[in-house]
Each structure stands twice: as structure tokens, then as C-alpha cells.
C-alpha positions as CSV (number, residue, x, y, z in Angstrom):
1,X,-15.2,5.8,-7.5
2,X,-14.9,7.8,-4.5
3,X,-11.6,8.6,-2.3
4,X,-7.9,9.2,-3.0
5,X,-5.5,11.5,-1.6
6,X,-2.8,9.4,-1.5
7,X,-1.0,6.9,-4.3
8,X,-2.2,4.6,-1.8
9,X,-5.8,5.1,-2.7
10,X,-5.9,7.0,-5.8
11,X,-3.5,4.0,-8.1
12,X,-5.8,0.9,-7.2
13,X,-8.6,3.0,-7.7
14,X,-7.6,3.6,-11.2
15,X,-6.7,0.2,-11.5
16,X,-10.6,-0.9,-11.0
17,X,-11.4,1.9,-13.0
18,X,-9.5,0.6,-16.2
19,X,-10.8,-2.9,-14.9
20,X,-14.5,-1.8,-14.9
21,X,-14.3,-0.1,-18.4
22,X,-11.6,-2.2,-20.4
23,X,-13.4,-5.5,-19.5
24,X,-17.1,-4.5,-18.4
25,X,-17.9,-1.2,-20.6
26,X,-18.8,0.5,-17.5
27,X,-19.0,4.6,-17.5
28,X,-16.6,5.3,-14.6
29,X,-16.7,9.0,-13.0
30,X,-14.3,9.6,-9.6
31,X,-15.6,11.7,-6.7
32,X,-12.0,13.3,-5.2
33,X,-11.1,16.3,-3.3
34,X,-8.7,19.1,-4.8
35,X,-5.5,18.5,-2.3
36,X,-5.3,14.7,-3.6
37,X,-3.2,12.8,-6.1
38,X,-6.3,12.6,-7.7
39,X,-6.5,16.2,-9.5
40,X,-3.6,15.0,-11.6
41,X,-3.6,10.8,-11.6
42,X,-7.4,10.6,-13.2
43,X,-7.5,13.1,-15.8
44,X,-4.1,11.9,-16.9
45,X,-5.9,8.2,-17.2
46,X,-8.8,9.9,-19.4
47,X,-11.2,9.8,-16.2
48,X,-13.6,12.5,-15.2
49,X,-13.7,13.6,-12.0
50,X,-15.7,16.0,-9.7
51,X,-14.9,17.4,-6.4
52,X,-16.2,17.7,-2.9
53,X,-14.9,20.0,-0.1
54,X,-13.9,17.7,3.2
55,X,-11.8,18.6,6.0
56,X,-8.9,15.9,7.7
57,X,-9.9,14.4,11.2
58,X,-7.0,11.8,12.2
59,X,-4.5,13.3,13.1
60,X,-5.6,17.1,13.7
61,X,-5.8,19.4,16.8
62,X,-9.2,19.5,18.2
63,X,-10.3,22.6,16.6
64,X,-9.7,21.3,12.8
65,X,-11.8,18.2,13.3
66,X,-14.7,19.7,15.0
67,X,-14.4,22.2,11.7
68,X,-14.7,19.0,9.6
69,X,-17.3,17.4,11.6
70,X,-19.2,20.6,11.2
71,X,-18.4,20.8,7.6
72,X,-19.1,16.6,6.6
73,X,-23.1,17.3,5.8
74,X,-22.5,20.0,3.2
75,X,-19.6,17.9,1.6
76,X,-22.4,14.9,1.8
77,X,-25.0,16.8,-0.1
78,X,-22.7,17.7,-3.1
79,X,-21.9,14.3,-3.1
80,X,-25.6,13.4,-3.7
81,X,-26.5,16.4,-6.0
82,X,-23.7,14.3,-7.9
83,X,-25.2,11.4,-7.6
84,X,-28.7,12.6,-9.0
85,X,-26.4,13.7,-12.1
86,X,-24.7,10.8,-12.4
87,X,-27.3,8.1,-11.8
88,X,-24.4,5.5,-10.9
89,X,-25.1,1.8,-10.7
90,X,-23.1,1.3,-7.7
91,X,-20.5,3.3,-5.9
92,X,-16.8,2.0,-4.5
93,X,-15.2,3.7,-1.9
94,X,-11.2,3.3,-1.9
95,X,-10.4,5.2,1.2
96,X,-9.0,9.0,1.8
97,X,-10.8,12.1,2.3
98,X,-14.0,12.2,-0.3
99,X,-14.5,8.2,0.4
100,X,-16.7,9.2,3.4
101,X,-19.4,11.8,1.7
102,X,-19.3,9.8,-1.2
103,X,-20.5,6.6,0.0
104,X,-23.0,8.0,3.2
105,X,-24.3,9.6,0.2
106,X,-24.9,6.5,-2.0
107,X,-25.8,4.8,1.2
108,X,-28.3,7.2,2.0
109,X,-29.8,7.4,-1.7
110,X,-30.4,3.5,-1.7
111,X,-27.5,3.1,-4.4
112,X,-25.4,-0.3,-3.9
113,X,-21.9,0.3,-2.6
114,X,-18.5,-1.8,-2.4
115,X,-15.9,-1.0,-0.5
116,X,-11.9,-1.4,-1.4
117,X,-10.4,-1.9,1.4
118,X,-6.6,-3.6,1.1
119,X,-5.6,-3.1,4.8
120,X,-5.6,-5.3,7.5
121,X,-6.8,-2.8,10.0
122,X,-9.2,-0.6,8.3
123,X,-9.5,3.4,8.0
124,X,-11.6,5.4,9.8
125,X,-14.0,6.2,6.7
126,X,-14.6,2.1,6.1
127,X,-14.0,1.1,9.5
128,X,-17.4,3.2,10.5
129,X,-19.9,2.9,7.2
130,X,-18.5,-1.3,7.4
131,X,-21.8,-2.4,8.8
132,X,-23.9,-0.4,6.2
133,X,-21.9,-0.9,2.4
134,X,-23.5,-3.6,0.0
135,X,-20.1,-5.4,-0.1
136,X,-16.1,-4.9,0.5
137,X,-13.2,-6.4,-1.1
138,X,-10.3,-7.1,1.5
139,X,-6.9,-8.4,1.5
140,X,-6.4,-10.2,4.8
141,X,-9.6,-12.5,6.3
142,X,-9.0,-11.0,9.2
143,X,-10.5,-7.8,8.2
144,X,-14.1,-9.5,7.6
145,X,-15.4,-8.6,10.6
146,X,-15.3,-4.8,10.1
147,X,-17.9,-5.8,6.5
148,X,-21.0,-6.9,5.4
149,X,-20.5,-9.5,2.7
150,X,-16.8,-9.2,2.6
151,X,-14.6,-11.3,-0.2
152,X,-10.6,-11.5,0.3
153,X,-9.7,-10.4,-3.5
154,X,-6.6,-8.7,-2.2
155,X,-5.1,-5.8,-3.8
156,X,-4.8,-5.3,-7.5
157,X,-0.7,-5.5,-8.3
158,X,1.0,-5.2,-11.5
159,X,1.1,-8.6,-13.4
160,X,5.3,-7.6,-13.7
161,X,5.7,-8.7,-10.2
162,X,3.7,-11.9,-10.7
163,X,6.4,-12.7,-13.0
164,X,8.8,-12.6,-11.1
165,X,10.6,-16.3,-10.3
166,X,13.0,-17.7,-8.0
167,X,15.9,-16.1,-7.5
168,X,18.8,-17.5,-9.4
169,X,22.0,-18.8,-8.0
170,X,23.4,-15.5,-7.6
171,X,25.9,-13.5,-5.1
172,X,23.2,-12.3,-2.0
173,X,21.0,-9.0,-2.4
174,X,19.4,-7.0,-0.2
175,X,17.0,-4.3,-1.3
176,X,15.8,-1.6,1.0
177,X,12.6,0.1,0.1
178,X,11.5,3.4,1.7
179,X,8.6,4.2,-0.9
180,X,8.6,7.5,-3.1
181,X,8.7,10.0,0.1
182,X,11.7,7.3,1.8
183,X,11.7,6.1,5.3
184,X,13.7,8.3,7.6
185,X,14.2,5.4,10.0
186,X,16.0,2.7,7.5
187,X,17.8,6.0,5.5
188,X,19.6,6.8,9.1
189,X,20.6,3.2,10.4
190,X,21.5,1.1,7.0
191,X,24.4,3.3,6.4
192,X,25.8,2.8,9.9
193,X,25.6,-0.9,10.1
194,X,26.9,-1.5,6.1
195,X,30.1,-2.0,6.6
196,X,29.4,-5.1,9.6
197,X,26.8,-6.7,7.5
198,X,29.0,-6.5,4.5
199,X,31.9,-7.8,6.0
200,X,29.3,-10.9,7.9
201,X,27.6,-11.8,4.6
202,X,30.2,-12.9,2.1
203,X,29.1,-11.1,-1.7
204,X,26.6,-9.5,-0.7
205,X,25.3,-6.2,-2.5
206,X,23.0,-4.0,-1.2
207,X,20.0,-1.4,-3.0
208,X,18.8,1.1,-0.9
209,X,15.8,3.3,-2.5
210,X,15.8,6.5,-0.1
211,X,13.2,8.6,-1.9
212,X,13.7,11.7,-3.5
213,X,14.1,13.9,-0.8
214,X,16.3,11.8,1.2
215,X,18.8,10.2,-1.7
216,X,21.6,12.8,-1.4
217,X,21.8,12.8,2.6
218,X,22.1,9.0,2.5
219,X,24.3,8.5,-0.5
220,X,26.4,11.1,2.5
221,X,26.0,8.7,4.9
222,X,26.7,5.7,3.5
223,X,30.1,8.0,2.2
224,X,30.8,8.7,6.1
225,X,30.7,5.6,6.9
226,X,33.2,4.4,4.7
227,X,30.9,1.8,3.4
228,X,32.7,0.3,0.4
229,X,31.1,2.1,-2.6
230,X,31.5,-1.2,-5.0
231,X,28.7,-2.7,-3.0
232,X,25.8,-0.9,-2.5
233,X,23.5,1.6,-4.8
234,X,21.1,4.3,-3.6
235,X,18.5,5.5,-5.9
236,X,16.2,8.6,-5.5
237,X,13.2,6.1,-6.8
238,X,13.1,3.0,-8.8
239,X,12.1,3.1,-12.4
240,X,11.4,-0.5,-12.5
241,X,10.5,-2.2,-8.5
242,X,9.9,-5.6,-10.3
243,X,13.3,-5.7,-11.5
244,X,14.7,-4.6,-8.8
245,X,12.7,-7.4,-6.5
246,X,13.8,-9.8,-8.9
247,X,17.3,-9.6,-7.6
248,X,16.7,-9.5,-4.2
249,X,17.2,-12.3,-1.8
250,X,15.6,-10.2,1.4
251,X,13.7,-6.7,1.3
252,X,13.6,-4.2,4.4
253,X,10.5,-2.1,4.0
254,X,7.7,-0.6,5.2
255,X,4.3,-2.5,5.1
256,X,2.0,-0.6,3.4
257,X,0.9,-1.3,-0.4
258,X,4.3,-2.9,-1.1
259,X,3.0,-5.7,1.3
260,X,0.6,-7.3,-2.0
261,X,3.9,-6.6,-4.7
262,X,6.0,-8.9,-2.0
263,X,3.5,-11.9,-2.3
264,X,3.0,-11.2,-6.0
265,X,6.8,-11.2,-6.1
266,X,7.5,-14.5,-3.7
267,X,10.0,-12.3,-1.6
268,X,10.7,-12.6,1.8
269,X,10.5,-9.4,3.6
270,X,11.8,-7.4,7.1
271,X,8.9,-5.0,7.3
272,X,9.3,-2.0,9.8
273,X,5.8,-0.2,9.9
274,X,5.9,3.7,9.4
275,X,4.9,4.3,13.0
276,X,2.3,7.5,11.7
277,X,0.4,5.4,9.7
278,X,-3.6,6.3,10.1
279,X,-4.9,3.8,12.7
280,X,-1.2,1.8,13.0
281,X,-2.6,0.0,9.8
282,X,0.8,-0.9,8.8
283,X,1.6,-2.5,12.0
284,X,-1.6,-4.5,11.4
285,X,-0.3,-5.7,7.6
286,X,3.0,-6.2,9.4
287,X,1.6,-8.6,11.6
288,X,-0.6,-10.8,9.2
289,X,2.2,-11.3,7.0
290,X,3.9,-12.3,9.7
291,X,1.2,-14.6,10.8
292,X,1.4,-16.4,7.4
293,X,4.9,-17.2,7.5
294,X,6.1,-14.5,4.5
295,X,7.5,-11.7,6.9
296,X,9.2,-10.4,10.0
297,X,7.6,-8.0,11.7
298,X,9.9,-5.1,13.4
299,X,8.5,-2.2,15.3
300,X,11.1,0.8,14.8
301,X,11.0,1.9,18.3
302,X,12.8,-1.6,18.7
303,X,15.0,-1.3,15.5
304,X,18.5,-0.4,16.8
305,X,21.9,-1.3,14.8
306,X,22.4,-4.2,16.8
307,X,19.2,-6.0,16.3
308,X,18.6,-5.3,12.9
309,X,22.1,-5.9,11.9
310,X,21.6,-10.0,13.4
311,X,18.3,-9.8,11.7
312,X,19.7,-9.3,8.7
313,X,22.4,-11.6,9.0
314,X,20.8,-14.7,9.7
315,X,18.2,-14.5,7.7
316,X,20.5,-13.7,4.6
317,X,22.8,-16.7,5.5
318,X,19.4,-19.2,5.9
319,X,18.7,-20.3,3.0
320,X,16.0,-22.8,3.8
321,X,14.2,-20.0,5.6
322,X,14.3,-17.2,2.7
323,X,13.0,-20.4,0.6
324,X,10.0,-20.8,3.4
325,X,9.1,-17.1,3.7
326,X,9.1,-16.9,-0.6
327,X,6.9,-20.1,-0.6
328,X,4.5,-18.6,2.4
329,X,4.2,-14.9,0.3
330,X,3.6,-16.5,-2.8
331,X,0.3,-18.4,-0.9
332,X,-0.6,-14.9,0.3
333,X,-1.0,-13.2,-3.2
334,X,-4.0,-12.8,-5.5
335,X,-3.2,-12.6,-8.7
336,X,-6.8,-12.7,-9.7
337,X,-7.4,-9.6,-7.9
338,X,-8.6,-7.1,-10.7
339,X,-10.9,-9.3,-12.0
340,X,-12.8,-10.3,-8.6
341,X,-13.3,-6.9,-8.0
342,X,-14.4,-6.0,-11.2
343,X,-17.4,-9.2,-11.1
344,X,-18.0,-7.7,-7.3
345,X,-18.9,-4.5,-9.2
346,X,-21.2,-5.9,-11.9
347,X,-23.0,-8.6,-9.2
348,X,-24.1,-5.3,-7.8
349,X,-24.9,-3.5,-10.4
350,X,-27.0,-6.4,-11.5
């Protein structure tokens, strides 16, 4: 398995891991770097892991990525002294930082080679070896021209939110998710337009996750506001997102991972890409779940209190349409995900 960096790679990655060994008996060793999630996520999931030095190139000054360019062939050839030690069957690339050595290695060496790639847009690392890898598993058909011999398997999700069922006949809910680091933009304009929405949309509660950084300066807000404290929450994180989805009528998030848990989940969604994500992909999610019907897509640089406030409000007061948008993310989920991947794997290896 090579990549990580972020729970965005490193958590599906271990997801096919456990998938490859639980139901396959395959030996699985990652290929990380040691600034990445990795160094503490795969050990912890009884994984071994080996490291390769790489440098960043999106989003760097001109100097730092000509270092990295400079630098890719020796991280390259510790990935293939690796893979002489190793002797792997076939090698998946999740995306981040060691994906790229690992899998011009493997390509280089002859060695079969899948790519994960859950985006609609595709990183820079996948978007460049696309033409050259074995195989990829995608989330959006879209993305199928950036591959050879690409499957939509979508992205493995925990089976909690595919439990999840219509929501019951219950006073409206709307859940704001801003991820584990929050989202500065929906932290500084919910507070501000509470009290309206509130007082437009009769019962309705509201859960806003702010991240832990960013929970006590919006609890603040929300205080400043005057917004009436018996109707909304704000947590640091959520211990349990499935629950917390299962309440929900409408969710205001970003669209990055969480885009698969709301089709898992059947929840109609306001997604508001983070507007530094690496190659806009979250604008590019944004607007294929828009496409199919489950989502509305809203740039923040057009996100003012108005506008989001009458977004908000009509669609919490449709209820034909929440049902439409539930139906349309439900038809956009793969709840078969792991185990497509997992067969992609073994045709491979085979």
C-alpha cells in the first residue's frame, strides 16, 4: 500500500488493508513517509510499514518543488530496493506523498499496480502515472478517463452509515460538519444567521461540529449572537457521525470523503468545497453529486448570510425535495465497495 499523509488517504488505505488480509490472507506491508498520519494509524492497526523521503510540490514556492523534483529519483529507488525485499504481488497507490515513488517504482519493476482513487478530479500523483497503472478503482464515472481499466467501486464507508434509514417523523435537524480540523467558513457565518433560520423554520435544532481547534470561538459566537442556546449544539468532534446523520434532515459540509458517508447515509447535503483543496477536487465531488441529484453545490466565495440562509430555508421546509435528494444519494453509494476492491487486488495478483 503506498501513500497517506492525510486521514483522507491513510483510513481507506487501512480499510483495503484489513480487507485484503481478513478476507484474502494477503501479507500487506505500507510504503508512507514520516510527516503522515501514517507513522501512527498503521502500526496502531498491526501493519508494517517502511518509509521513503519525498518532498511536497502543490502548493510550494518554486524553490521547494524544484528541491522535490530534484529529490523524486532517490525517493524512487528506495522504493524499489523495497520492492526487491518485499517481492509484492501487486502494489495500490491511495494518494499523498509516498503514492508517487511507490508506484513509478512498481511500474518500472513490471509489478501490477491499482490505483484508489475516490475523487472526482484526481491528484496530481494519479492524475500523471493514470495512463500507465494495471487498474484503478474510482468513485464517480467521470473520472474513467484519467485510467486504464478503471471500475467505479466507490469509496469504502463504514457499514454504520449504511444503516442508517429514513428519518423519522421528527422536529427538523440540521447538522453542520466542518471535519476534524472544522471549516473556518461555515464556523464564522452559521452563528450569524441562527437566530433568522430559527425563527423561519418552526422546531428546528441545529448540530454544528467545529473541530477542535475552532469549538470554543464558535460556541462564542453563537453566545454573541444571542442565538437561543436550547436549540443548537456545537461539538469539538463527533464520537459517533452515523448517529448524528441519523437525525439530520439536511447537512452543510464540505465535500471531501464525507461525500461517500452521505450516499451511504441517504442524506441530502449543502456542500461548500474547502476552496485549498489540491487540484479544486472538492469542487469537482461537489459538482457530481450535484449532477446526480443528491446535493447542492455552493462555492464559498458566493456563500454570504443571505444566500445561504434562503438556501437553508427552503430546502428544510420542502419536504418532497429532501425526500428526492435522499433517494438520488442513496443511488450514488457502494455499499459493496470493500469487497470490489479487494477482488480488483487478487485479479491482479492472479
Amino acid at each position: 500500500m503506498a501513500g497517506g499523509g492525510t486521514g483522507g488517504h491513510v483510513i481507506p488505505a487501512l480499510a483495503i488493508a484489513r480487507e485484503l488480509r481478513d478476507a484474502h490472507g494477503a501479507e500487506v506491508h505500507f510504503l508512507g513517509t514520516e510527516r503522515g498520519l501514517e507513522t501512527r494509524l498503521v502500526p496502531e492497526a498491526g501493519f508494517a510499514i517502511s518509509y521513503v523521503q519525498v518532498g511536497m510540490l502543490k502548493n510550494v514556492g518554486l524553490l521547494t518543488r524544484a528541491k522535490t523534483l530534484l529529490n523524486l529519483p532517490r525517493g524512487v529507488f528506495s522504493a524499489m530496493r523495497l520492492l526487491r525485499e518485499f517481492r509484492p504481488d501487486v502494489v495500490v497507490g491511495v494518494g499523498g506523498y509516498a503514492s508517487g515513488p511507490g508506484m513509478l517504482a512498481a511500474i518500472f519493476r513490471r509489478i501490477p499496480t491499482l490505483v484508489f482513487e475516490p475523487n472526482a478530479e484526481p491528484g496530481m500523483v494519479n492524475r500523471y502515472i493514470g495512463k500507465y497503472v494495471s487498474a484503478a478503482a474510482i468513485s464517480f464515472e467521470t473520472t474513467k478517463r484519467f485510467f486504464r481499466n478503471a471500475k467505479v467501486t466507490g469509496r469504502p464507508v463504514r457499514a454504520e452509515f449504511f444503516a442508517i434509514g429514513p428519518k423519522v417523523d421528527a422536529p427538523p435537524r440540521l447538522l453542520i460538519l466542518g471535519g476534524s480540523q472544522g471549516a473556518r467558513g461555515l464556523n464564522e457565518i452559521m452563528p450569524k444567521i441562527a437566530t433568522d433560520l430559527l425563527e423561519k423554520v418552526p422546531g428546528l435544532t441545529i448540530g454544528h461540529q467545529a473541530g477542535e481547534r475552532h469549538a470554543e470561538s464558535t460556541r462564542e459566537a453563537y453566545l454573541r449572537e444571542g442565538v437561543d442556546p436550547r436549540r443548537y449544539e456545537v461539538y469539538a468532534f463527533l464520537e459517533d457521525t452515523p448517529a448524528a446523520m441519523a437525525k439530520a434532515d439536511l447537512i452543510l459540509c464540505r465535500s471531501g470523503g464525507t461525500v461517500e458517508e452521505l450516499c451511504a447515509a441517504g442524506r441530502p447535503s449543502i456542500l461548500v468545497p474547502f476552496p485549498q483543496s489540491a487540484d479544486d477536487h472538492q469542487s469537482r465531488n461537489a459538482e457530481a453529486m450535484q449532477a446526480g441529484g443528491a446535493a447542492i453545490w455552493l462555492p464559498e466565495r458566493e456563500m454570504t448570510p443571505e444566500l445561504l440562509t434562503t438556501m437553508l430555508h427552503d430546502l428544510l421546509l420542502d419536504v418532497a425535495r429532501l425526500e428526492q435528494m435522499s433517494a438520488a444519494a442513496r443511488a450514488m453509494a457502494h455499499p459493496h465497495a470493500l469487497e470490489e476492491i479487494g477482488a480488483m487486488v487478487v485479479g491482479l495478483a492472479r
